[in-house]
N, C-alpha and C positions, 0 to 999 in steps of 0.2 A: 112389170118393172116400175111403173106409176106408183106401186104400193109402196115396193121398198125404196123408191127417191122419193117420197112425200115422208115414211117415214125416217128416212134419213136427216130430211130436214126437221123433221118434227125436233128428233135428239138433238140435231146441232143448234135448233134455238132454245133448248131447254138449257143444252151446257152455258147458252151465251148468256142467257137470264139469269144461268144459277152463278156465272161468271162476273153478271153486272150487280147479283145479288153482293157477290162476296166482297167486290170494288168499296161496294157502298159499306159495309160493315166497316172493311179496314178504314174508310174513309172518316166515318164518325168514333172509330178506336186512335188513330193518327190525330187527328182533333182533339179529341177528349185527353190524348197522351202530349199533346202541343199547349195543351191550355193548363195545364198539371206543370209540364220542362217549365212555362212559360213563367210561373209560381214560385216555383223551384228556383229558377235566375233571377228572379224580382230579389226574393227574400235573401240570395247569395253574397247578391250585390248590395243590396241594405246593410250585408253585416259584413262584407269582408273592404268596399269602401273606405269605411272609416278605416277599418285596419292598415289598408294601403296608405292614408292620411297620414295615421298616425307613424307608420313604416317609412315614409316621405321625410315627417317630419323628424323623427329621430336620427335619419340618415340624412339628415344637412344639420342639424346637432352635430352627428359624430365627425363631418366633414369640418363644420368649421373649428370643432376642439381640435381635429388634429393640425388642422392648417395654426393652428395658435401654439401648438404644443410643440409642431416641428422642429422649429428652430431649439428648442429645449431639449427636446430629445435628441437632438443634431450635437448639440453640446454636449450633453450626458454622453453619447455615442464616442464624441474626439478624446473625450476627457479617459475615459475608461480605455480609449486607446493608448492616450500616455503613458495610465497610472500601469497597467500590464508592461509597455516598453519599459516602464523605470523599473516597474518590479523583477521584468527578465534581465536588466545590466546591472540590477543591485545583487540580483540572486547570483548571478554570474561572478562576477566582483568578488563578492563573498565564497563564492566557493571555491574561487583562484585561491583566497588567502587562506582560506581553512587549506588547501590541499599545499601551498607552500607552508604553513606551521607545521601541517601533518610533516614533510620532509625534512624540515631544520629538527623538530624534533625525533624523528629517526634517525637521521644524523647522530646528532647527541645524546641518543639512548647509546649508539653503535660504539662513539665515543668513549660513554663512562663506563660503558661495560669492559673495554678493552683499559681501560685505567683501571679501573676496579680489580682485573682480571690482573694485570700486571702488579699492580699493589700486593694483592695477596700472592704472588709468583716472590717477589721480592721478601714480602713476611716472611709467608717458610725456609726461604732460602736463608734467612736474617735469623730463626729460629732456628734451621738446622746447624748453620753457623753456632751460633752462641750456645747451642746443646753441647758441640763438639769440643768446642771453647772451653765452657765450663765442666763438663765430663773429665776433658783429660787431666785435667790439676786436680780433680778429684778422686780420679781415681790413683793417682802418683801420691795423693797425701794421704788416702787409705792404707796405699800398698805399704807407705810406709809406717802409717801408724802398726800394721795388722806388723811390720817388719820390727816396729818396734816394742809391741806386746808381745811377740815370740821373742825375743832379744831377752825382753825381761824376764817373762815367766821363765825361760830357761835359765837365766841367770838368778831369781830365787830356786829355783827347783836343785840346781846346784849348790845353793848353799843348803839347802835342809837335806838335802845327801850330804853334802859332806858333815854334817854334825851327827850325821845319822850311819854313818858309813854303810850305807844299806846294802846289799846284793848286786843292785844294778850299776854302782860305780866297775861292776868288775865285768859288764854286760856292755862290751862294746860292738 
């Protein structure tokens, strides 16, 4: 049993060696990888510094334009609130009056149409009239013209029979 617990220790200080072996490797990779980070922050901060400086500086520039600009902008802001109030009670205003012209003027379309419509009611009736009016004396002074060329023409036709004692004086 001496053999196998001598060689048991044998391996468990080899493992420990090859254990302390591996500590130390990582230890000078962890170093070597610390002094590399170390490098890497130095030259970070070299360049991004200034940047913060300049980001510093630009950002109390923008702070103090705006603290100047505010009250500008505060007025621009009330003012464009007016000009929109006055432009909605202009608009408004105006579209009241466009929408009462719109109705005075349908009114008065409604109106001359029913004038217009009655005017020419009244024409034709004034036309039919004066047709009738003049029709009937016309046709009374035809009747009697057309009464009075038969009148005649039988009254020459009678005389040239009787110079002629034709047939038909005896054709009643």
């Amino acid at each position: 049993m001496d053999d196998k617990l001598t060689l048991w220790i044998a391996v468990t200080s080899a493992a420990v060696a090859l254990q302390a072996l591996i500590l130390f490797f990582m230890y000078l990779a962890v170093r070597s990888l610390s002094k590399r980070l170390e490098s890497v922050v130095d030259e970070t901060q070299s360049r991004v510094l200034p940047l913060l400086e300049n980001g510093k500086a630009i950002q109390q520039d923008v702070k103090t334009f705006l603290e100047t600009a505010r009250p500008k902008i505060d007025l621009i802001l009330e003012n464009a609130v007016h000009v929109t109030t006055r432009a909605r009670t202009d608009v408004e205003r105006v579209s009241a009056t466009i929408n009462d012209v719109v109705d005075r003027t349908r009114l008065q379309v409604i109106r001359v149409d029913e004038m217009v419509t009655h005017t020419l009611d009244r024409v034709e009736e004034t036309s039919e009239k004066v047709q009738e009016s003049v029709k009937a004396p016309v046709r009374r002074v035809s009747g009697l013209a057309q009464a009075i060329s038969v009148g005649v023409s039988t009254y020459f036709r009678s005389q040239r029979r009787g110079r002629n004692g034709g047939p038909d004086e005896m054709f009643i």
